[in-house]
C-alpha positions as CSV (number, residue, x, y, z in Angstrom):
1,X,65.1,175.2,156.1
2,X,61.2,176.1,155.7
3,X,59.4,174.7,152.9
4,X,56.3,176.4,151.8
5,X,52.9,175.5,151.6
6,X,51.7,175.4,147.5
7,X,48.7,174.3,145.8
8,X,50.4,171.2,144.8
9,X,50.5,170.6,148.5
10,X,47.1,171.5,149.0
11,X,45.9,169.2,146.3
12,X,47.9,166.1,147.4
13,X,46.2,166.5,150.8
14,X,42.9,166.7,148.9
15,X,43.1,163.9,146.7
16,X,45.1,161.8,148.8
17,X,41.6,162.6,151.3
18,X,39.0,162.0,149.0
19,X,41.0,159.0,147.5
20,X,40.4,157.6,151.2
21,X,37.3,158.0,151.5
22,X,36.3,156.3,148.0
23,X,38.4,153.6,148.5
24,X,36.4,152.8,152.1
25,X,33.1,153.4,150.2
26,X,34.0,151.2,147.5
27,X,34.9,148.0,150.5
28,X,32.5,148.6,152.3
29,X,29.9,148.8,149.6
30,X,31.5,145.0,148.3
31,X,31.5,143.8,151.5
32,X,27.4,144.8,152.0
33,X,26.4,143.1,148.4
34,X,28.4,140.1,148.9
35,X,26.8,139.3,152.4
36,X,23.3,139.8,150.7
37,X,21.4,136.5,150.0
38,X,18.4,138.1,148.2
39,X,15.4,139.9,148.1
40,X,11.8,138.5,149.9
41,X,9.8,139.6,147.5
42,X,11.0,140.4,143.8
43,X,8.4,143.0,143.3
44,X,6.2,145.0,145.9
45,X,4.0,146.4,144.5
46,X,2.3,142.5,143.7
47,X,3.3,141.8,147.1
48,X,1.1,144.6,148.0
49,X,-1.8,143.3,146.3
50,X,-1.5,139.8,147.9
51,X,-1.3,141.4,151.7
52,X,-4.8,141.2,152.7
53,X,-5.2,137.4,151.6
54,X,-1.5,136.8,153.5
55,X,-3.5,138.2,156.8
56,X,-6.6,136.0,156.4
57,X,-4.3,133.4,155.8
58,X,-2.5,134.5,159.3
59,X,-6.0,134.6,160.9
60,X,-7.2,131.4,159.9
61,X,-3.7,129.4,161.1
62,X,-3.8,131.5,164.6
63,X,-7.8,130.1,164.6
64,X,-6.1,126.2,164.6
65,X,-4.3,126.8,167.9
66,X,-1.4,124.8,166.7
67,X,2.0,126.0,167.6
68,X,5.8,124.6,167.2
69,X,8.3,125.4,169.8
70,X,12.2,124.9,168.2
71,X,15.5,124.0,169.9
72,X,19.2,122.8,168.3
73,X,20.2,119.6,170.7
74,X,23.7,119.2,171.2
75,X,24.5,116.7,168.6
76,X,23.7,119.3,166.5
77,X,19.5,117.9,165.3
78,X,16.6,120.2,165.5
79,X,14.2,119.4,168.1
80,X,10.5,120.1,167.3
81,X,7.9,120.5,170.1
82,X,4.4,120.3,168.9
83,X,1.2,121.7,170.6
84,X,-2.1,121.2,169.6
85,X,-1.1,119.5,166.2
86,X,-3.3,116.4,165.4
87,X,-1.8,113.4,165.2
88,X,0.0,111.9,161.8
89,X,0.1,115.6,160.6
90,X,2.8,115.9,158.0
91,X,5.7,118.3,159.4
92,X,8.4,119.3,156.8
93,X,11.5,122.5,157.2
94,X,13.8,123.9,155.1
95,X,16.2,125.8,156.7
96,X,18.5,128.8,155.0
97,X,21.1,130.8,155.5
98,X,20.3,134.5,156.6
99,X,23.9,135.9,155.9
100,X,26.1,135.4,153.4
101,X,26.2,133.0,150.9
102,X,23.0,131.2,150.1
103,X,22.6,127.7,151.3
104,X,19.1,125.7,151.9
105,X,18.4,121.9,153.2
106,X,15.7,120.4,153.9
107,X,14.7,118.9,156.9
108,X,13.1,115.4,157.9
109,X,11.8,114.8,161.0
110,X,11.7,111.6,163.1
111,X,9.0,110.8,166.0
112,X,10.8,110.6,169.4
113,X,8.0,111.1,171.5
114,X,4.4,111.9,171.7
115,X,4.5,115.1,170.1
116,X,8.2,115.6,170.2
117,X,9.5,115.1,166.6
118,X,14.1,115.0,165.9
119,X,15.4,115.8,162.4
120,X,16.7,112.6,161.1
121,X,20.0,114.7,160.2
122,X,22.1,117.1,161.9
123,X,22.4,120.6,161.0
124,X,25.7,122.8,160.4
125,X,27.0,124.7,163.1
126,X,25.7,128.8,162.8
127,X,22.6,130.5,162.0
128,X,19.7,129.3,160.2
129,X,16.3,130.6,159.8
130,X,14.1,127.6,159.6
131,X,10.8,127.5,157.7
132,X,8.7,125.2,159.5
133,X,5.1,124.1,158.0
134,X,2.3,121.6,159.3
135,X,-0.8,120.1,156.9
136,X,-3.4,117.7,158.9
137,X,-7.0,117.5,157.5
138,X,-6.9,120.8,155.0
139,X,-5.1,122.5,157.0
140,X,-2.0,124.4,156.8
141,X,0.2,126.3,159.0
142,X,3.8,127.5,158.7
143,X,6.0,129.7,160.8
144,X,9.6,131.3,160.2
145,X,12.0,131.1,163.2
146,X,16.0,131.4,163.6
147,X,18.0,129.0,164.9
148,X,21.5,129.4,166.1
């Protein structure tokens, strides 16, 4: 026994189609939002206004020479390798999440060496970008980088 084709077919397939694709949308759309932690700037067009004073800023920290260079140790502290900072310069991070929900700590740091300084804490397990910033004499430098 052949059953025909109808409309009512034809619309079934559609909707039942389209119905797929919305539903997809619709998760996937959730799924995007939820993993967002925020915005960098909450307007850009004053952001805009501010960019030439962010670059002498940029010039005027490259000009110290000072730079940081990061590593996670195994028990799970962040290692800090300092170059061309003075002495008794004051060395502060705070750390967030880049995915999901937000989460921020800060960071203390410990002297282990000449020049080498350990968070006194350890850090969660994943990835973290870490907002590290230096101020000897006047001076102030900072840097973003990501730790995993």
């Amino acid at each position: 026994m052949k059953s025909e084709f109808t409309g009512r077919h034809m619309t079934a397939v559609l909707v039942g189609g389209f119905g797929i694709v919305v539903a997809v949308n619709l998760a996937m759309a959730t799924l995007a939002t939820r993993g967002f932690g925020g915005v960098v700037v909450e307007n850009s067009y004053v952001a805009s206004q501010k960019y030439n004073g962010w670059l002498d800023q940029a010039r005027k920290q490259h000009a110290l020479g000072w730079s940081v260079d990061v590593k996670r140790q195994s028990g799970g502290t962040i290692a800090l390798a300092l170059n061309g900072v003075p002495d008794g310069a004051d060395v502060t991070a705070q750390l967030r999440r880049p995915l999901g929900a937000p989460e921020t700590t800060e960071l203390a740091f410990a002297s282990a060496a000449p020049g080498t300084l350990v968070s006194a804490t350890p850090v969660a397990a994943g990835r973290w970008i870490a907002r590290i910033a230096i101020e000897a004499g006047g001076d102030r430098w900072a840097k973003e980088v990501h730790i995993e």
